[in-house]
N, C-alpha and C positions, 0 to 999 in steps of 0.2 A: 726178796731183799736178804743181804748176810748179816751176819753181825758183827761190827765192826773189832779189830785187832786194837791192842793198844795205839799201835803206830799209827795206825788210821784215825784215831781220837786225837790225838796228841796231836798229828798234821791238821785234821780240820780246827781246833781249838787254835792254833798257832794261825792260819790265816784268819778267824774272826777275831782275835787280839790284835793284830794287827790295825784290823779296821776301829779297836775301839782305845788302843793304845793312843792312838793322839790324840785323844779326848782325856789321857791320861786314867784310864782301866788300863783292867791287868783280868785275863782268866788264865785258868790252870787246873788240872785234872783232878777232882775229888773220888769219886767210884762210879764204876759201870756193873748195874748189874743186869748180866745180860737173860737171865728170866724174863725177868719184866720189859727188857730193853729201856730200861733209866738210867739215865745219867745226868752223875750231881759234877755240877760246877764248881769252882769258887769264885767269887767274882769279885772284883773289885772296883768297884765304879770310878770312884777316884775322882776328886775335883779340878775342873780345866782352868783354874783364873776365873771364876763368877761366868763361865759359859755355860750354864744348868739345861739350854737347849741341845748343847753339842752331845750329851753325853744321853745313850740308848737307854730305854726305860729296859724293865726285867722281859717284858710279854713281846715285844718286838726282838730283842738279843734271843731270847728262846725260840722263836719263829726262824730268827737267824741260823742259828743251831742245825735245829729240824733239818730246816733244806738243805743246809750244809748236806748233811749226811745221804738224804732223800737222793738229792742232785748225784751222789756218788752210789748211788745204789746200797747204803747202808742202812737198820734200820736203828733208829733209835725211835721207840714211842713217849718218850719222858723226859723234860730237862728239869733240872731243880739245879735254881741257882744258890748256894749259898753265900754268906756276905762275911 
């Protein structure tokens, strides 16, 4: 696996917002560092109208992450989401 370019962040974060934006989150690029292969989120959960189901917990959106990158042959070993 490589380690991912900014663009490459940036696009995979831009399609998992996607999926969480209509739950009303919001993520965005905090820092990669790529020693460790971590990477800090920001997240923002954001409230849907009282739909507290609709909206990803941190361990599953993180899971999300992961394979994002896995799926593209990128590696990221670490997410941390911040709020």
């Amino acid at each position: 696996m490589s380690q991912p370019s900014r663009n490459q962040i940036d696009g995979v974060l831009m399609l998992i917002e996607q999926m969480i934006s209509r739950d009303g989150g919001a993520l965005s690029f905090g820092s990669y560092a790529a020693a460790e292969g971590r990477l800090v989120v920001d997240y923002d959960k954001g409230p849907n109208g009282g739909c507290s189901e609709c909206v990803l917990d941190a361990e599953s959106l993180k899971d999300f992450i992961v394979e994002a990158f896995e799926t593209r042959g990128l590696n990221i070993e670490d997410v941390v989401l911040r709020s």
